[in-house]
N, C-alpha and C positions, 0 to 999 in steps of 0.2 A: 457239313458244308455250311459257313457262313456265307449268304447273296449279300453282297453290295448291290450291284446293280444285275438285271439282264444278261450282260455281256460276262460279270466279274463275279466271280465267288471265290472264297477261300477256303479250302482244304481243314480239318479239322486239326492235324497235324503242324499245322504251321504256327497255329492259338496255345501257347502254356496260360493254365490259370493256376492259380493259384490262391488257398482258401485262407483265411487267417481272421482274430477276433477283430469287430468290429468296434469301435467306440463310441461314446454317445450315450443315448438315453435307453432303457429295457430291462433295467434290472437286473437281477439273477440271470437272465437270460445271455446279458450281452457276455458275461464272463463264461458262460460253459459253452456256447455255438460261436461255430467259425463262419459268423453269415456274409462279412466282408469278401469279397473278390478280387481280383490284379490277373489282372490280361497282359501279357506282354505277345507281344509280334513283331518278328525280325522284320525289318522295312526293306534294310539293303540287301539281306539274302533270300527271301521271296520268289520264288519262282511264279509266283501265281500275278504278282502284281507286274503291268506295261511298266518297259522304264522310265516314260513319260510321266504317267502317274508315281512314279519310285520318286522321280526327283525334285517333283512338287510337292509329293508329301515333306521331301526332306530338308526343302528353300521353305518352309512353313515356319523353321524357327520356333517349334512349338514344345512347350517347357518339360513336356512328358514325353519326349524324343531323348534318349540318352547319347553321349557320344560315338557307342558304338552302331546305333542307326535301330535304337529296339522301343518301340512303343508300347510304353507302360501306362495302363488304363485303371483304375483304381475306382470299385463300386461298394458305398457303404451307405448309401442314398435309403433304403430298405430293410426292414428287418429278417429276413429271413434271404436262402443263397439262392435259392432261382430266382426270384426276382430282380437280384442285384448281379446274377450271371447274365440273363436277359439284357440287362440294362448296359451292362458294360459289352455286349455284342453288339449293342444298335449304335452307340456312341465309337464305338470303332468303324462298323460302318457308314455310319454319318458323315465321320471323318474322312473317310477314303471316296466317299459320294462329291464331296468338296471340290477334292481336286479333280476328279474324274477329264471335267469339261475344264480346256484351257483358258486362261484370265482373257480379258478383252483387248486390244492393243489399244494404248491411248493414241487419240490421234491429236496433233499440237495442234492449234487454233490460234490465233490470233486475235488481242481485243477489236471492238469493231470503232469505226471512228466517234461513232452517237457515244459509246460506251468512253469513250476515253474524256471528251467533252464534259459529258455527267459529270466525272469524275471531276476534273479541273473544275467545274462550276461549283461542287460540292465544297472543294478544299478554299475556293474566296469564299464563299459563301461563313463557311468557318473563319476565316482569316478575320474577316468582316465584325462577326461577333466578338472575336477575342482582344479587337482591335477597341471596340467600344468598350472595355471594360475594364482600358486604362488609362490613369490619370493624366493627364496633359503636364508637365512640370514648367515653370515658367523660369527665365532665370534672373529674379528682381532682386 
């Protein structure tokens, strides 16, 4: 069981990993170990995930989300696979901690009147400047 939160864990069963060589720096090493990892997790077919949190993950617009709704996580951060399994567990989780809790609703506001003043005072004030720093043309 992966714990997101308290409330949320995921099932082992729902996680494919996937092991494959790593690139980068390691020498001899990096060609004969598969230390690299890929996490993929069904988003839209999840039983374990609220649909709340399903559909936030999936309005995320996030690049590692494939068309079909499967989050592919990609750990080559480390040389060696537990570490870089570990790592791509917490960043999955991390992910899914994000949306947990729903965004804030904006609430519209309106400028206030000092603020608007400022502002108009601000733009003579410019006016002012830009004014002085051209020539007068006479027509003699």
């Amino acid at each position: 069981m992966l714990t997101v939160s308290p409330t949320l864990s995921l099932p082992e069963s729902e996680l494919v990993e996937r092991f494959l060589r790593a690139d980068g720096p390691g020498g001899q090493h990096v060609n004969r170990t598969e230390s690299a990892v890929e996490l993929r997790f069904d988003v839209i077919n999840s039983p374990s995930l609220p649909d709340e949190v399903r559909e936030r993950l999936l309005a995320r617009r996030d690049r590692r989300l494939t068309a079909e709704g499967v989050l592919v996580i990609q750990g080559r951060r480390f040389r060696d696979q537990v570490r870089n399994r570990d790592d791509v567990r917490e960043r999955l989780a991390e992910l899914i901690r994000s949306v947990l809790r729903p965004p804030k609703k904006r609430v519209a506001t309106r400028p206030t009147r000092a603020s608007k003043e400022r502002r108009l005072a601000g733009k003579q004030q410019r006016g002012k400047i830009k004014q002085t720093r051209s020539r007068e043309w006479s027509s003699e």
